[in-house]
C-alpha positions as CSV (number, residue, x, y, z in Angstrom):
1,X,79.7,149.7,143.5
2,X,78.5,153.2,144.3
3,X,75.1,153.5,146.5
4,X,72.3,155.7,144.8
5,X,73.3,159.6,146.2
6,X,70.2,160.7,148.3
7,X,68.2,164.1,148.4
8,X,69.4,165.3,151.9
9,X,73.3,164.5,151.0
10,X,73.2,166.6,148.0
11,X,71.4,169.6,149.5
12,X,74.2,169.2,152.4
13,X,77.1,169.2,149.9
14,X,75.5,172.3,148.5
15,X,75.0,173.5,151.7
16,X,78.5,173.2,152.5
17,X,79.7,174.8,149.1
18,X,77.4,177.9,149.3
19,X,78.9,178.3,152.8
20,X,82.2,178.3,152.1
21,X,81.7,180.5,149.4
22,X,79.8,183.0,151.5
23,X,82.6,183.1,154.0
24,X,84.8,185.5,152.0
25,X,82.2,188.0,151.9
26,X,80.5,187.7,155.1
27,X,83.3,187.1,157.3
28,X,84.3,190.7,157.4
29,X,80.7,191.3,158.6
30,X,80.9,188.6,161.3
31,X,83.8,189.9,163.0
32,X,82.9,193.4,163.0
33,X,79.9,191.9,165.3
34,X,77.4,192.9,162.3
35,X,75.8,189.1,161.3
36,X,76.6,185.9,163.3
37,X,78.3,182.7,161.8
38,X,74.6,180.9,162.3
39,X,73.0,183.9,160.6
40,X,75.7,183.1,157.5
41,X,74.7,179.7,157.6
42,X,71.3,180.2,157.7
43,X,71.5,182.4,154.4
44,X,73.7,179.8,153.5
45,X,71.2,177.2,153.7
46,X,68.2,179.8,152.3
47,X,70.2,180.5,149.0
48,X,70.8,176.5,148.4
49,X,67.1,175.7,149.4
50,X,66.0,178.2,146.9
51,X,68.4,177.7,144.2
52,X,68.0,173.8,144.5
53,X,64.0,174.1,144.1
54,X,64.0,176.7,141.4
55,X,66.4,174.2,139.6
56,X,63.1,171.7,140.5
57,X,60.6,173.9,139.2
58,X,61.9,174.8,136.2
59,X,62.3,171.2,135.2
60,X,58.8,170.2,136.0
61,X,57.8,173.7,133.9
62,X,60.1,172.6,131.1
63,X,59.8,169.3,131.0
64,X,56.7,168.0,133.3
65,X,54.2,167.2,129.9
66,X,56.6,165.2,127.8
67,X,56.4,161.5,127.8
68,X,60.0,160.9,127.9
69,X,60.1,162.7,131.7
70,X,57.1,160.8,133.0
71,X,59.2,157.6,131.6
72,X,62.1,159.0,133.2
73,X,60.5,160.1,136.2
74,X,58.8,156.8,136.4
75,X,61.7,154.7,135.8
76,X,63.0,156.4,139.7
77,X,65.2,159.1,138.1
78,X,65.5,162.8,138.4
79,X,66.8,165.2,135.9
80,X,68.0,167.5,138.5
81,X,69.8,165.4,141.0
82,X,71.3,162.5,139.4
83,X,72.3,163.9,135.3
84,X,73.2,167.8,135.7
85,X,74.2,167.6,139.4
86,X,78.0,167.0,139.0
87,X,80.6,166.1,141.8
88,X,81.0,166.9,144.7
89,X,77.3,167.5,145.1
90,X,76.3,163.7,143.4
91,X,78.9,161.3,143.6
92,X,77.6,158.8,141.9
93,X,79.0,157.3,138.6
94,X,78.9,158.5,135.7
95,X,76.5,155.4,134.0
96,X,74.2,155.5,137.7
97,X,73.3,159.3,137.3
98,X,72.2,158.8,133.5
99,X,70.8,155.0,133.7
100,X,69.5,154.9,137.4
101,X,71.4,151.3,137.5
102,X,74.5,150.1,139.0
103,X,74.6,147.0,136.9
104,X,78.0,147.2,134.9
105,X,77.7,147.3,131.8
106,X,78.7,143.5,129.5
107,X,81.6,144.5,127.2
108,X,83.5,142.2,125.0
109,X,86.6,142.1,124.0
110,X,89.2,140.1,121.6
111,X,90.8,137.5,123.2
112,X,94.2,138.1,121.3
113,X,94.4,141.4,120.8
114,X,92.4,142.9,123.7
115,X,90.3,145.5,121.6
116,X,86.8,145.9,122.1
117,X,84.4,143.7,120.4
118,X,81.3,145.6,119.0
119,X,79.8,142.2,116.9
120,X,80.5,139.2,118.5
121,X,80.1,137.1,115.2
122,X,82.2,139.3,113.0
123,X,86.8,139.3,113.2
124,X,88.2,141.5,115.2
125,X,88.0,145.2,113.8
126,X,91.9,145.4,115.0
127,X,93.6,142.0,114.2
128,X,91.7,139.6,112.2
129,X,91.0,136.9,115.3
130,X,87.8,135.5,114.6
131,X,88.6,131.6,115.5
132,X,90.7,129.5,117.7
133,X,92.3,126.1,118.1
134,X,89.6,124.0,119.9
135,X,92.8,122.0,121.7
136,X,95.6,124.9,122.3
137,X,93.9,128.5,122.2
138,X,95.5,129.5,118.9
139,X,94.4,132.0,116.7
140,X,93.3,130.1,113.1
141,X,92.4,131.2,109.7
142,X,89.1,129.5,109.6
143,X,86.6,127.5,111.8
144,X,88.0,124.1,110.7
145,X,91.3,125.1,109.5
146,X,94.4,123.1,111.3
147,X,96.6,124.7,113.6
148,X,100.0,125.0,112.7
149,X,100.8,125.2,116.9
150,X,99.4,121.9,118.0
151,X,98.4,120.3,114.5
152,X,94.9,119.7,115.6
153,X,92.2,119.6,112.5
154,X,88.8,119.8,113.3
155,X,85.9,117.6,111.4
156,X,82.8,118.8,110.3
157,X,80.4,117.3,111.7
């Protein structure tokens, strides 16, 4: 289970990306004896600062009077940080960036065939399977119906 990706770690990753990406450029000007390496971090960490709050800004502009934000919002989520902030920057999974939750999802699946189950009371979409043999396991062609493994045949009650 992935842990929630906080504020300061994401403005760090940035951080780290809009330095590294600023090195190309500036390091021509910091060995000339022009700008120091801190200077170019410092910028650095200005561009990410400012980029990361307009980014907060216009999402509060856009989106601050619907009720499906203040929900959101509400709910402990932000728009900015945990759904359009991809990897590296917010490692979180995919379902704790869009839901807020690291509870797994409950997913089904057919016991003989293995596919996904989307109704629970209906046969399998893929094989048929929709009952088994009380005694063995055994796929059956109805809910009393006899096995022809074991030979078992259910009563009604």
């Amino acid at each position: 289970m992935s842990k929630r990706t906080t504020i300061p770690e994401i403005l760090s990753r940035f951080w780290v990306v809009a330095f590294l990406l600023s090195l190309p450029f500036g390091l021509p000007a910091v060995l000339t004896g022009a700008i120091s390496l801190s200077f170019l971090a410092f910028i650095a960490l200005v561009v990410t600062l400012l980029f990361n709050g307009l980014q907060w800004l216009g999402h509060k502009a856009l989106f601050g009077h619907t009720e499906e934000y203040k929900q959101f919002r509400a709910s402990g989520g932000d728009p900015w940080f945990h759904v359009s902030c991809p990897p590296p920057f917010n490692c979180d999974s995919e379902q704790i960036r869009l839901t807020g939750s690291d509870e797994p999802e409950v997913r089904w699946f057919c016991k003989q065939c293995g596919a996904e189950a989307f109704d629970l009371d209906a046969p399998c979409r893929v094989c048929g399977f929709e009952y088994e043999c009380p005694a063995c396991g055994s796929p059956v062609d109805g809910e009393f119906a006899a096995c022809t493994r074991c030979g078992n045949r259910p009563r009604r009650q």
